[in-house]
C-alpha positions as CSV (number, residue, x, y, z in Angstrom):
1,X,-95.8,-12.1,224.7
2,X,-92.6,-11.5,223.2
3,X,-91.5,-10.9,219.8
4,X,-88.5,-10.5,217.2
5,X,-88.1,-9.6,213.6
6,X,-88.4,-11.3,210.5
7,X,-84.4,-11.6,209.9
8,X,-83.7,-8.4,207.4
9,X,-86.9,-7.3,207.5
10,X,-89.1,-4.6,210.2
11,X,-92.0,-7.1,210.5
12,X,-92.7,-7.7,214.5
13,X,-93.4,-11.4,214.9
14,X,-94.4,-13.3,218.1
15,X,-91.7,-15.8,219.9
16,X,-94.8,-18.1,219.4
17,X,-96.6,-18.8,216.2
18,X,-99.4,-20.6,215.8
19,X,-99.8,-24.0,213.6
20,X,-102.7,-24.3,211.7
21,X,-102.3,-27.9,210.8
22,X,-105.5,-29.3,212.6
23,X,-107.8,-27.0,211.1
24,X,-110.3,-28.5,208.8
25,X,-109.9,-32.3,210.2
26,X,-108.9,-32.5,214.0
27,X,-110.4,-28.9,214.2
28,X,-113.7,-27.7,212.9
29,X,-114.0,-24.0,211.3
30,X,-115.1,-22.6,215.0
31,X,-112.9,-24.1,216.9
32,X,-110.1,-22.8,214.5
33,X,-111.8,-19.7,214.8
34,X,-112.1,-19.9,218.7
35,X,-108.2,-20.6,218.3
36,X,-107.1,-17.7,216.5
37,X,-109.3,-15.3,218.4
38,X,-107.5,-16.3,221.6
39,X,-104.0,-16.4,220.3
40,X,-104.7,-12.6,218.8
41,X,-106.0,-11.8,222.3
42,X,-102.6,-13.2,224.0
43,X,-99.9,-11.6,221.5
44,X,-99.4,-13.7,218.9
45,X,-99.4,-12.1,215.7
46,X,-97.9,-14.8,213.5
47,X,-99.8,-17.6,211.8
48,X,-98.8,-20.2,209.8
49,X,-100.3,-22.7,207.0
50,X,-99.5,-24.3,204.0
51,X,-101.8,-25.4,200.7
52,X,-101.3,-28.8,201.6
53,X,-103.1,-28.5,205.0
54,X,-105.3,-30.0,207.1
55,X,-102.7,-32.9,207.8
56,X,-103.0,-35.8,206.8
57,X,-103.4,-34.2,203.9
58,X,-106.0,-35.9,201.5
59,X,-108.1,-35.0,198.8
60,X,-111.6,-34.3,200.6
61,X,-109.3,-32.0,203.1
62,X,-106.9,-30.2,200.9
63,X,-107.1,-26.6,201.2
64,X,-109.5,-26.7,204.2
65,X,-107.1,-25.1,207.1
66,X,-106.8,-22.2,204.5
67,X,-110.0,-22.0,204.2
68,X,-111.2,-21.5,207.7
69,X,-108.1,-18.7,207.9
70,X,-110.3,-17.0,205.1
71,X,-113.0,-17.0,207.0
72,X,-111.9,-15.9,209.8
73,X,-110.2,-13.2,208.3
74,X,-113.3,-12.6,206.6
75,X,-115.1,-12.7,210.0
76,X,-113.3,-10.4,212.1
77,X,-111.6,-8.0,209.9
78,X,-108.3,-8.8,211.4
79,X,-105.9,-9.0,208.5
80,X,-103.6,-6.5,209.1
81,X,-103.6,-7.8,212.4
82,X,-101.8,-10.6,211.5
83,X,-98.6,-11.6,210.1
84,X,-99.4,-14.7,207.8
85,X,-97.1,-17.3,206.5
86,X,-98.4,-20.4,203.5
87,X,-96.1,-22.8,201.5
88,X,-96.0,-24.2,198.5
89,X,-96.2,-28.3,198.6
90,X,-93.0,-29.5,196.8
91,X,-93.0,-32.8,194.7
92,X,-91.6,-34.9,197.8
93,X,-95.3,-34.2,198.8
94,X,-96.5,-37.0,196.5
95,X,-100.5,-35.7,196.5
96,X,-101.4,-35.2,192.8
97,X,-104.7,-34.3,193.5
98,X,-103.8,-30.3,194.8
99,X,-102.6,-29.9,190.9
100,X,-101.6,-31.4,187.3
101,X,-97.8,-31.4,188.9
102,X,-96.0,-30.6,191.9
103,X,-93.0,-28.6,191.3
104,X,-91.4,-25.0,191.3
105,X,-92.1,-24.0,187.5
106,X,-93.4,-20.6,187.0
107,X,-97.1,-22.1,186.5
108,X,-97.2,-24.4,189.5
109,X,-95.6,-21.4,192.0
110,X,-99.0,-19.1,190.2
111,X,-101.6,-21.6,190.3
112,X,-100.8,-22.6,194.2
113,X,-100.3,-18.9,195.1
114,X,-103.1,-17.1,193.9
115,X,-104.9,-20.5,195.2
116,X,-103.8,-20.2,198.4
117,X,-104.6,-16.3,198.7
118,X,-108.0,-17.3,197.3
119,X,-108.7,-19.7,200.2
120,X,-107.2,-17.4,202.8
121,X,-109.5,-14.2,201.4
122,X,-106.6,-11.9,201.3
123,X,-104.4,-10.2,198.1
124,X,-100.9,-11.0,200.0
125,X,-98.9,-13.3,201.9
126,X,-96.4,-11.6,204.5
127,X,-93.9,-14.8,204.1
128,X,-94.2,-17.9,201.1
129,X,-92.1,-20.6,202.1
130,X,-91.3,-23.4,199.9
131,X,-92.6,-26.3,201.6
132,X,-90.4,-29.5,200.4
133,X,-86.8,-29.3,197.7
134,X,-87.6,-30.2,194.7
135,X,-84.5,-32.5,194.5
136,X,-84.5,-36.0,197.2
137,X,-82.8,-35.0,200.2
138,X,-83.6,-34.1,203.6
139,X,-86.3,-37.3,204.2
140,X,-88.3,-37.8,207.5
141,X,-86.4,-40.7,209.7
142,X,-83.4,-40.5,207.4
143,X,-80.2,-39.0,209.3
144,X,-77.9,-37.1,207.0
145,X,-77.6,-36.9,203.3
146,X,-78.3,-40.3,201.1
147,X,-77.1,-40.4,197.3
148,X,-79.6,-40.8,196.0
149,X,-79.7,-40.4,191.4
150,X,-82.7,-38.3,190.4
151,X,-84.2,-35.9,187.5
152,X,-83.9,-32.7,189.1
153,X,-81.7,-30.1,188.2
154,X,-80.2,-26.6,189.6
155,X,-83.3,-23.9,189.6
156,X,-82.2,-21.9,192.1
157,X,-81.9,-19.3,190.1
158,X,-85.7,-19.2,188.2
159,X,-87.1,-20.1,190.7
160,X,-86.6,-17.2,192.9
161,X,-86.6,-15.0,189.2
162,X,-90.4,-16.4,189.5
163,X,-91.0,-15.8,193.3
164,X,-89.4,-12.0,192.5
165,X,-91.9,-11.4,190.2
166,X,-94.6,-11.8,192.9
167,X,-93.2,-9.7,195.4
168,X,-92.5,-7.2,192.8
169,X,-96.7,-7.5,192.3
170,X,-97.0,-7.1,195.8
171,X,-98.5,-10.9,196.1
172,X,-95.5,-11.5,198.5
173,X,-94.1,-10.2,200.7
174,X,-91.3,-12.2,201.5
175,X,-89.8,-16.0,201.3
176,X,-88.7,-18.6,203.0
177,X,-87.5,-22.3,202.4
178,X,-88.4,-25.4,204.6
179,X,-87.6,-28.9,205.3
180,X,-84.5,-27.7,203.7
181,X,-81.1,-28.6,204.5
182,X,-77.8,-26.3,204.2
183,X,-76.5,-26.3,201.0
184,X,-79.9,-25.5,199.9
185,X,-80.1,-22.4,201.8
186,X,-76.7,-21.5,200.7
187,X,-77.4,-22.0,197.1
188,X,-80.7,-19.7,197.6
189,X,-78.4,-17.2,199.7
190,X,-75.5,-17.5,197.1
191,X,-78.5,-16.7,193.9
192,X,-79.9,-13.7,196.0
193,X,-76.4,-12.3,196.6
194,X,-75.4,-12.2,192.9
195,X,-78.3,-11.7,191.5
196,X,-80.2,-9.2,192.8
197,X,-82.8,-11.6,194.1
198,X,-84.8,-12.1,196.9
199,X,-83.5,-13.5,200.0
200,X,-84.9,-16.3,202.3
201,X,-85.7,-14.7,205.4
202,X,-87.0,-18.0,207.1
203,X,-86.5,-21.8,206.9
204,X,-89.3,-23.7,208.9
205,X,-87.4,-27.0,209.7
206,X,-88.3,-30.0,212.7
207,X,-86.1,-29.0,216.0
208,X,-87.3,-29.8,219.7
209,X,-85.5,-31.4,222.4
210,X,-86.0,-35.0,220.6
211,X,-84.3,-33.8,217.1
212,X,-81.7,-31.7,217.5
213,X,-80.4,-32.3,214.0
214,X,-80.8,-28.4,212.8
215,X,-77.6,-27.8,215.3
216,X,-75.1,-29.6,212.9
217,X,-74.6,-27.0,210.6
218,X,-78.0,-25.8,209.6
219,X,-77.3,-23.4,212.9
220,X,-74.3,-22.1,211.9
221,X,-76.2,-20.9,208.5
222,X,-78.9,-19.2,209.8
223,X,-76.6,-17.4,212.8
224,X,-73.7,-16.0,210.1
225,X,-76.3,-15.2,206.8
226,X,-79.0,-14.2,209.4
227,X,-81.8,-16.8,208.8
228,X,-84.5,-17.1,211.5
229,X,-85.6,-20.6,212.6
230,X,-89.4,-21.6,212.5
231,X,-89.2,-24.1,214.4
232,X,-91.9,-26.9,214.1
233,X,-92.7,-29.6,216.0
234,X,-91.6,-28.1,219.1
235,X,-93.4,-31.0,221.2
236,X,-92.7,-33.8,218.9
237,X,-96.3,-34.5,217.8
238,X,-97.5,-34.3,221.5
239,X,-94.7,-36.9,222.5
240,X,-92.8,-34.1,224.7
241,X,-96.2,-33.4,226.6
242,X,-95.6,-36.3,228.5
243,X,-99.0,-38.0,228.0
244,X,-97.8,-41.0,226.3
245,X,-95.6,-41.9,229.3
246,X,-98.4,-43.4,231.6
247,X,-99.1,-45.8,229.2
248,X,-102.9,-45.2,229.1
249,X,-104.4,-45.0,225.9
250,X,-105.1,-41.6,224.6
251,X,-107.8,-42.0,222.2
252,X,-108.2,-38.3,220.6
253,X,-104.6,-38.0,220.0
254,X,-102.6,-37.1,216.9
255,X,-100.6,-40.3,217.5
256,X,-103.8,-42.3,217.8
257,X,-106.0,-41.4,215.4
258,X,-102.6,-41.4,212.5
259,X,-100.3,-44.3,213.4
260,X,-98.3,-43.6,210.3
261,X,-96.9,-40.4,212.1
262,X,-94.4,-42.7,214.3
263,X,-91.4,-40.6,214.0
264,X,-91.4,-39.6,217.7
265,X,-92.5,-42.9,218.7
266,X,-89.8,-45.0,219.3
267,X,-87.9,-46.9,222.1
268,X,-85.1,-44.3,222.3
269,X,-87.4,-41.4,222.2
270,X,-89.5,-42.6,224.9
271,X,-86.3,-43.2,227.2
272,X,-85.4,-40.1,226.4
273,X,-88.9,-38.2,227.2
274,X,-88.7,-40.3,230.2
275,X,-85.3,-38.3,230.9
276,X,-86.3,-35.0,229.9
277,X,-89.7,-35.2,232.3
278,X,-87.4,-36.1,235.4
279,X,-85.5,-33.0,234.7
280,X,-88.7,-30.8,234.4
281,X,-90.0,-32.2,237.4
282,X,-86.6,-31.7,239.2
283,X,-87.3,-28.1,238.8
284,X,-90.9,-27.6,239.3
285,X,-91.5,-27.5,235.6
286,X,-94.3,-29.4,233.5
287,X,-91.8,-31.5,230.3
288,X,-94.2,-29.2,228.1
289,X,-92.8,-26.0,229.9
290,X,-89.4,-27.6,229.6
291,X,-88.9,-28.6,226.1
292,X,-91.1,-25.2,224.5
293,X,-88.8,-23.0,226.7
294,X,-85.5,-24.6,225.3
295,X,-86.9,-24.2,221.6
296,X,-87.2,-20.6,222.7
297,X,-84.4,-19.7,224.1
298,X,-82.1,-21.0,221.0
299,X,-80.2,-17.7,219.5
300,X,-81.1,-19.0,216.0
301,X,-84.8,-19.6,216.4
302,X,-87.0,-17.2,215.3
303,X,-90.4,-18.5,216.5
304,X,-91.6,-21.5,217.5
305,X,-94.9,-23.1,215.7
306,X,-97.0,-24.3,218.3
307,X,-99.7,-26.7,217.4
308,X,-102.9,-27.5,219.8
309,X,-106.4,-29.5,219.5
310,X,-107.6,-28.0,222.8
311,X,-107.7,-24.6,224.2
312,X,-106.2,-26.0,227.1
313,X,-103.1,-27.0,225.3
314,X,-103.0,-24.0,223.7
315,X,-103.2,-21.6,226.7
316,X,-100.6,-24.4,228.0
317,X,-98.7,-24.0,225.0
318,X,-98.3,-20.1,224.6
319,X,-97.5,-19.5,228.5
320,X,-94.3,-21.4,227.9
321,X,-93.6,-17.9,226.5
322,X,-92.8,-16.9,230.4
323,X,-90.1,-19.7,231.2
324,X,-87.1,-19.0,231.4
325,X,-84.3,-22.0,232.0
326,X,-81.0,-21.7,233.9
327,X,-77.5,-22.5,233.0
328,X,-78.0,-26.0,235.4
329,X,-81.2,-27.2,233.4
330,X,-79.2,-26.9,230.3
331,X,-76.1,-28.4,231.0
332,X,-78.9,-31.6,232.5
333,X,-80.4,-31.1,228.5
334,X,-77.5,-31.5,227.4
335,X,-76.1,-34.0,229.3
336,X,-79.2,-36.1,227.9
337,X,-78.3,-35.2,224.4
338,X,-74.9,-36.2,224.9
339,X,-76.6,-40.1,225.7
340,X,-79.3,-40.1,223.5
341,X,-78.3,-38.2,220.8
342,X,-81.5,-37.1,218.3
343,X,-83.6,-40.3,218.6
344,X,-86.2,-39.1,216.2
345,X,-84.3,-37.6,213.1
Protein backbone atom coordinates (compact mmCIF):
# COMPACT_ATOMS: atom_id res chain seq x y z
CA UNK A 1 0.00 0.00 0.00
CA UNK A 2 0.93 3.43 -0.10
CA UNK A 3 -0.18 6.37 1.84
CA UNK A 4 -0.16 10.35 2.33
CA UNK A 5 -1.32 12.71 4.92
CA UNK A 6 -4.47 14.24 5.76
CA UNK A 7 -3.47 17.83 4.22
CA UNK A 8 -2.27 19.90 7.47
CA UNK A 9 -2.61 17.29 9.61
CA UNK A 10 0.07 13.99 10.74
CA UNK A 11 -2.69 11.36 10.16
CA UNK A 12 -1.18 8.54 7.66
CA UNK A 13 -3.96 7.60 5.24
CA UNK A 14 -3.96 4.92 2.49
CA UNK A 15 -3.81 6.09 -1.39
CA UNK A 16 -6.97 3.74 -1.26
CA UNK A 17 -9.93 4.10 0.98
CA UNK A 18 -12.54 2.01 1.25
CA UNK A 19 -16.46 2.95 0.44
CA UNK A 20 -18.78 1.66 2.60
CA UNK A 21 -21.79 2.37 0.61
CA UNK A 22 -23.11 -1.20 -0.03
CA UNK A 23 -23.07 -2.18 3.43
CA UNK A 24 -26.36 -2.95 4.91
CA UNK A 25 -28.31 -3.45 1.34
CA UNK A 26 -25.97 -4.89 -1.51
CA UNK A 27 -23.80 -6.16 1.47
CA UNK A 28 -24.75 -8.08 4.50
CA UNK A 29 -23.07 -7.31 8.12
CA UNK A 30 -20.39 -10.35 7.35
CA UNK A 31 -19.58 -9.67 4.13
CA UNK A 32 -18.97 -5.98 5.26
CA UNK A 33 -17.05 -7.45 7.90
CA UNK A 34 -15.19 -9.97 5.50
CA UNK A 35 -14.48 -6.58 3.61
CA UNK A 36 -12.89 -4.58 6.08
CA UNK A 37 -10.89 -7.38 7.60
CA UNK A 38 -9.25 -7.83 4.21
CA UNK A 39 -8.66 -4.26 3.44
CA UNK A 40 -6.94 -3.86 7.05
CA UNK A 41 -4.93 -6.94 6.13
CA UNK A 42 -3.69 -5.15 2.69
CA UNK A 43 -2.93 -1.53 4.04
CA UNK A 44 -5.69 0.32 3.99
CA UNK A 45 -6.32 2.28 6.99
CA UNK A 46 -8.90 4.67 5.83
CA UNK A 47 -12.68 4.08 5.78
CA UNK A 48 -15.39 5.99 4.84
CA UNK A 49 -19.32 6.35 5.49
CA UNK A 50 -21.87 8.69 5.88
CA UNK A 51 -25.38 8.68 8.09
CA UNK A 52 -27.21 8.54 5.09
CA UNK A 53 -25.76 5.09 4.06
CA UNK A 54 -26.57 2.09 2.68
CA UNK A 55 -27.40 3.71 -0.78
CA UNK A 56 -30.19 4.07 -1.98
CA UNK A 57 -30.75 5.41 0.97
CA UNK A 58 -34.32 4.62 2.42
CA UNK A 59 -35.89 4.52 5.58
CA UNK A 60 -35.71 0.68 6.51
CA UNK A 61 -31.74 1.13 5.57
CA UNK A 62 -30.78 4.32 7.00
CA UNK A 63 -27.99 4.09 9.35
CA UNK A 64 -27.31 0.38 8.54
CA UNK A 65 -23.65 0.72 6.80
CA UNK A 66 -22.73 2.51 10.15
CA UNK A 67 -23.99 0.06 11.90
CA UNK A 68 -22.10 -2.88 10.68
CA UNK A 69 -18.80 -0.48 11.06
CA UNK A 70 -19.87 -0.61 14.86
CA UNK A 71 -19.84 -3.87 14.82
CA UNK A 72 -17.14 -4.60 13.49
CA UNK A 73 -15.23 -2.29 15.42
CA UNK A 74 -16.94 -3.83 18.19
CA UNK A 75 -15.76 -7.28 16.90
CA UNK A 76 -12.28 -6.92 16.41
CA UNK A 77 -11.05 -4.27 18.57
CA UNK A 78 -9.53 -2.41 15.67
CA UNK A 79 -10.45 1.14 16.19
CA UNK A 80 -7.40 2.71 16.49
CA UNK A 81 -6.53 0.83 13.64
CA UNK A 82 -8.42 2.72 11.54
CA UNK A 83 -8.72 6.16 10.26
CA UNK A 84 -12.62 6.77 9.93
CA UNK A 85 -14.42 9.34 7.97
CA UNK A 86 -18.85 9.96 8.25
CA UNK A 87 -20.85 12.94 6.81
CA UNK A 88 -23.53 14.81 7.67
CA UNK A 89 -26.61 14.42 4.94
CA UNK A 90 -27.30 18.08 3.86
CA UNK A 91 -30.91 19.28 2.83
CA UNK A 92 -30.21 18.60 -1.04
CA UNK A 93 -30.53 14.99 0.44
CA UNK A 94 -34.38 15.25 0.50
CA UNK A 95 -34.87 12.06 3.12
CA UNK A 96 -36.90 13.46 6.07
CA UNK A 97 -37.05 10.40 7.70
CA UNK A 98 -33.06 10.46 9.24
CA UNK A 99 -34.43 13.65 11.32
CA UNK A 100 -37.16 16.54 12.00
CA UNK A 101 -34.84 18.69 9.40
CA UNK A 102 -31.95 18.50 7.30
CA UNK A 103 -29.66 21.31 7.74
CA UNK A 104 -26.38 22.61 9.40
CA UNK A 105 -28.01 24.28 12.68
CA UNK A 106 -26.25 23.61 15.82
CA UNK A 107 -29.05 20.84 16.73
CA UNK A 108 -29.07 18.98 13.47
CA UNK A 109 -24.89 18.91 13.30
CA UNK A 110 -25.43 17.20 17.37
CA UNK A 111 -28.25 15.00 16.74
CA UNK A 112 -26.55 13.32 13.39
CA UNK A 113 -23.07 13.32 15.15
CA UNK A 114 -23.49 11.81 18.26
CA UNK A 115 -25.96 9.46 15.97
CA UNK A 116 -23.51 8.50 13.83
CA UNK A 117 -20.76 7.74 16.64
CA UNK A 118 -23.58 5.84 18.24
CA UNK A 119 -24.04 3.54 15.22
CA UNK A 120 -20.33 3.29 14.62
CA UNK A 121 -19.58 2.27 18.62
CA UNK A 122 -16.82 4.79 18.89
CA UNK A 123 -16.44 8.42 20.97
CA UNK A 124 -14.76 10.18 17.75
CA UNK A 125 -14.59 10.60 14.22
CA UNK A 126 -11.00 11.19 12.62
CA UNK A 127 -12.67 13.44 9.65
CA UNK A 128 -16.79 14.84 9.55
CA UNK A 129 -17.36 15.91 6.15
CA UNK A 130 -20.42 17.78 5.27
CA UNK A 131 -22.02 15.69 2.89
CA UNK A 132 -24.33 18.11 0.50
CA UNK A 133 -24.29 22.59 0.66
CA UNK A 134 -26.95 23.68 2.21
CA UNK A 135 -27.60 26.31 -0.57
CA UNK A 136 -28.70 24.62 -4.56
CA UNK A 137 -25.65 24.32 -6.36
CA UNK A 138 -23.36 21.70 -7.44
CA UNK A 139 -26.41 19.14 -8.76
CA UNK A 140 -25.76 15.60 -10.22
CA UNK A 141 -25.98 15.73 -14.33
CA UNK A 142 -25.90 19.57 -14.11
CA UNK A 143 -22.54 21.14 -15.67
CA UNK A 144 -21.58 24.34 -13.98
CA UNK A 145 -23.39 26.74 -11.81
CA UNK A 146 -27.36 27.38 -12.47
CA UNK A 147 -29.10 30.50 -10.81
CA UNK A 148 -31.11 29.29 -9.20
CA UNK A 149 -33.36 31.83 -6.15
CA UNK A 150 -33.41 30.04 -2.80
CA UNK A 151 -33.88 30.56 1.21
CA UNK A 152 -30.51 29.90 2.22
CA UNK A 153 -28.19 32.29 3.57
CA UNK A 154 -24.27 32.76 4.43
CA UNK A 155 -23.49 30.22 7.56
CA UNK A 156 -20.15 29.76 6.96
CA UNK A 157 -19.24 31.21 9.76
CA UNK A 158 -21.59 29.25 12.63
CA UNK A 159 -21.40 26.62 11.10
CA UNK A 160 -17.90 25.77 11.52
CA UNK A 161 -18.32 28.00 15.24
CA UNK A 162 -20.60 24.71 15.83
CA UNK A 163 -18.24 22.03 14.22
CA UNK A 164 -15.32 23.87 16.53
CA UNK A 165 -17.06 23.17 19.35
CA UNK A 166 -16.90 19.35 18.70
CA UNK A 167 -13.44 19.13 18.02
CA UNK A 168 -12.74 21.18 20.90
CA UNK A 169 -14.81 18.05 22.86
CA UNK A 170 -12.73 15.79 21.14
CA UNK A 171 -15.87 14.35 19.10
CA UNK A 172 -13.88 15.40 15.96
CA UNK A 173 -11.19 15.28 14.93
CA UNK A 174 -11.22 17.04 11.84
CA UNK A 175 -13.55 18.34 8.75
CA UNK A 176 -14.14 18.22 5.50
CA UNK A 177 -16.74 19.43 2.89
CA UNK A 178 -18.22 17.40 -0.15
CA UNK A 179 -20.07 17.58 -3.25
CA UNK A 180 -18.90 21.09 -2.89
CA UNK A 181 -17.85 23.38 -5.42
CA UNK A 182 -15.04 26.27 -5.18
CA UNK A 183 -16.40 29.14 -3.80
CA UNK A 184 -17.61 27.04 -1.13
CA UNK A 185 -14.41 25.81 -0.14
CA UNK A 186 -13.10 29.27 -0.35
CA UNK A 187 -15.63 30.79 1.78
CA UNK A 188 -14.96 27.82 4.46
CA UNK A 189 -10.98 28.56 3.85
CA UNK A 190 -11.60 32.39 3.96
CA UNK A 191 -13.91 31.80 7.70
CA UNK A 192 -11.03 29.54 9.07
CA UNK A 193 -8.35 32.03 8.12
CA UNK A 194 -9.96 35.03 9.91
CA UNK A 195 -11.39 33.50 12.39
CA UNK A 196 -9.60 31.19 14.09
CA UNK A 197 -11.61 28.29 12.90
CA UNK A 198 -11.17 25.02 11.75
CA UNK A 199 -10.05 24.29 8.46
CA UNK A 200 -11.38 21.74 5.73
CA UNK A 201 -8.74 19.32 5.37
CA UNK A 202 -10.71 17.25 2.71
CA UNK A 203 -13.52 17.74 0.06
CA UNK A 204 -14.88 14.21 -1.11
CA UNK A 205 -16.20 15.26 -4.72
CA UNK A 206 -17.03 12.72 -8.11
CA UNK A 207 -13.65 12.64 -10.33
CA UNK A 208 -12.66 9.43 -12.65
CA UNK A 209 -11.67 9.31 -16.09
CA UNK A 210 -15.53 9.90 -17.17
CA UNK A 211 -15.98 13.33 -15.05
CA UNK A 212 -13.12 15.28 -15.04
CA UNK A 213 -15.10 18.35 -13.86
CA UNK A 214 -12.98 18.79 -10.46
CA UNK A 215 -9.97 19.98 -12.86
CA UNK A 216 -11.71 23.32 -13.76
CA UNK A 217 -10.87 25.09 -10.88
CA UNK A 218 -11.83 23.01 -8.00
CA UNK A 219 -7.89 21.72 -8.63
CA UNK A 220 -6.42 24.74 -8.49
CA UNK A 221 -8.13 25.16 -4.84
CA UNK A 222 -7.11 22.23 -3.26
CA UNK A 223 -3.27 22.37 -4.90
CA UNK A 224 -2.61 26.32 -3.63
CA UNK A 225 -4.84 26.16 -0.02
CA UNK A 226 -3.67 22.47 0.33
CA UNK A 227 -6.99 20.50 0.13
CA UNK A 228 -6.75 16.78 -0.45
CA UNK A 229 -9.15 15.20 -2.97
CA UNK A 230 -11.31 12.10 -1.87
CA UNK A 231 -12.07 11.08 -4.78
CA UNK A 232 -15.35 8.99 -5.28
CA UNK A 233 -16.60 7.20 -7.94
CA UNK A 234 -13.30 6.34 -9.20
CA UNK A 235 -15.09 3.61 -11.61
CA UNK A 236 -18.13 5.41 -12.41
CA UNK A 237 -20.60 3.13 -10.63
CA UNK A 238 -18.87 0.05 -12.21
CA UNK A 239 -19.20 1.71 -15.81
CA UNK A 240 -15.12 1.97 -16.03
CA UNK A 241 -14.81 -1.88 -15.21
CA UNK A 242 -15.80 -2.55 -18.55
CA UNK A 243 -18.51 -5.02 -17.92
CA UNK A 244 -21.34 -3.15 -19.43
CA UNK A 245 -19.39 -3.09 -22.79
CA UNK A 246 -20.35 -6.73 -23.95
CA UNK A 247 -23.72 -6.00 -23.79
CA UNK A 248 -24.74 -8.94 -21.62
CA UNK A 249 -27.00 -8.31 -18.97
CA UNK A 250 -25.43 -8.07 -15.62
CA UNK A 251 -28.05 -8.91 -13.18
CA UNK A 252 -26.30 -8.25 -9.61
CA UNK A 253 -25.09 -4.95 -10.58
CA UNK A 254 -25.34 -1.53 -9.07
CA UNK A 255 -26.70 -0.33 -12.49
CA UNK A 256 -29.20 -3.12 -12.57
CA UNK A 257 -30.71 -3.50 -9.55
CA UNK A 258 -30.99 0.91 -9.33
CA UNK A 259 -31.81 2.24 -12.81
CA UNK A 260 -32.26 5.68 -11.37
CA UNK A 261 -28.35 5.78 -10.93
CA UNK A 262 -27.87 6.62 -14.85
CA UNK A 263 -25.39 9.21 -14.63
CA UNK A 264 -22.57 7.12 -16.14
CA UNK A 265 -24.87 5.53 -18.48
CA UNK A 266 -25.07 7.39 -21.45
CA UNK A 267 -24.29 7.25 -25.19
CA UNK A 268 -21.19 9.50 -24.81
CA UNK A 269 -19.95 7.68 -21.87
CA UNK A 270 -20.11 4.41 -23.35
CA UNK A 271 -18.12 5.65 -26.49
CA UNK A 272 -15.82 6.94 -24.36
CA UNK A 273 -15.31 3.70 -21.99
CA UNK A 274 -15.14 1.99 -25.30
CA UNK A 275 -12.06 4.43 -25.88
CA UNK A 276 -10.51 4.27 -22.59
CA UNK A 277 -10.53 0.11 -22.72
CA UNK A 278 -8.67 0.21 -26.18
CA UNK A 279 -6.00 2.18 -24.53
CA UNK A 280 -5.79 -0.19 -21.38
CA UNK A 281 -5.66 -3.04 -23.63
CA UNK A 282 -3.01 -1.30 -25.88
CA UNK A 283 -0.79 -1.55 -22.92
CA UNK A 284 -1.49 -4.80 -21.28
CA UNK A 285 -3.70 -3.11 -18.72
CA UNK A 286 -7.41 -4.22 -17.50
CA UNK A 287 -9.81 -0.39 -18.08
CA UNK A 288 -10.14 -1.03 -14.16
CA UNK A 289 -6.23 -0.80 -13.71
CA UNK A 290 -6.29 2.05 -16.11
CA UNK A 291 -8.85 4.50 -14.92
CA UNK A 292 -8.04 3.69 -10.67
CA UNK A 293 -4.31 4.34 -11.59
CA UNK A 294 -4.99 7.79 -13.25
CA UNK A 295 -7.23 8.80 -10.18
CA UNK A 296 -4.11 7.95 -8.30
CA UNK A 297 -1.65 9.43 -9.77
CA UNK A 298 -3.42 13.06 -9.77
CA UNK A 299 -1.11 15.59 -7.49
CA UNK A 300 -4.32 16.84 -5.91
CA UNK A 301 -5.96 13.62 -4.89
CA UNK A 302 -5.66 12.45 -1.69
CA UNK A 303 -7.23 8.99 -1.72
CA UNK A 304 -9.33 7.35 -3.87
CA UNK A 305 -12.74 5.74 -2.42
CA UNK A 306 -13.03 2.50 -3.86
CA UNK A 307 -16.32 0.73 -3.70
CA UNK A 308 -16.76 -3.24 -4.26
CA UNK A 309 -19.77 -6.00 -3.83
CA UNK A 310 -17.26 -8.81 -4.30
CA UNK A 311 -13.98 -9.66 -2.88
CA UNK A 312 -12.84 -10.19 -6.18
CA UNK A 313 -13.43 -6.61 -7.10
CA UNK A 314 -12.03 -5.53 -4.15
CA UNK A 315 -8.66 -7.41 -4.28
CA UNK A 316 -9.09 -6.09 -8.07
CA UNK A 317 -9.69 -2.81 -6.86
CA UNK A 318 -6.88 -2.16 -4.17
CA UNK A 319 -3.99 -3.75 -6.42
CA UNK A 320 -4.48 -0.84 -8.79
CA UNK A 321 -2.44 0.57 -5.95
CA UNK A 322 0.76 -0.92 -7.96
CA UNK A 323 0.15 0.65 -11.48
CA UNK A 324 1.89 3.10 -12.46
CA UNK A 325 1.07 4.96 -16.08
CA UNK A 326 3.59 6.50 -18.44
CA UNK A 327 3.77 9.85 -19.97
CA UNK A 328 2.35 8.06 -23.57
CA UNK A 329 -0.81 6.54 -21.72
CA UNK A 330 -1.57 9.98 -20.62
CA UNK A 331 -1.18 12.08 -23.35
CA UNK A 332 -3.75 8.85 -25.16
CA UNK A 333 -6.15 9.92 -21.81
CA UNK A 334 -5.96 12.96 -22.69
CA UNK A 335 -6.23 12.96 -26.05
CA UNK A 336 -9.74 11.21 -25.34
CA UNK A 337 -10.65 13.93 -22.97
CA UNK A 338 -9.84 16.47 -25.45
CA UNK A 339 -12.95 14.53 -27.80
CA UNK A 340 -15.20 13.63 -25.30
CA UNK A 341 -14.88 15.94 -22.84
CA UNK A 342 -16.70 14.84 -19.22
CA UNK A 343 -19.73 12.92 -20.59
CA UNK A 344 -21.10 12.25 -17.20
CA UNK A 345 -21.05 15.56 -15.20
Amino acid sequence: MKYTTLPNTDIKVSKICLGTMTFGQQNTESEGHAQMDYALERGVNFFDTAEMYSIPSKKETYGSTERIIGTWFKKTGKREEVVLASKIAGPNANFGYMRDKLDFSPASIEYALDKSLQRLQTDYLDLYQLHWPERKTNCFGQRGYKFQEDAWEDNFHEVLEVLDGFVKAGKIKHIGVSNENPWGMMRFLEESKYHNLPRIKTIQNPYSLLNRLFENASAEVCFRENVGLLAYSPLAFGVLSGKYLSGEKQPNTRLSLFPQYSRYSSAKSTEATKLYQEVAHKHDLTLTQLAQAFVLQQPFVTSSIIGATTMEQLKENIDTIDVVLSDEILKEINAIQAIIPDPAP
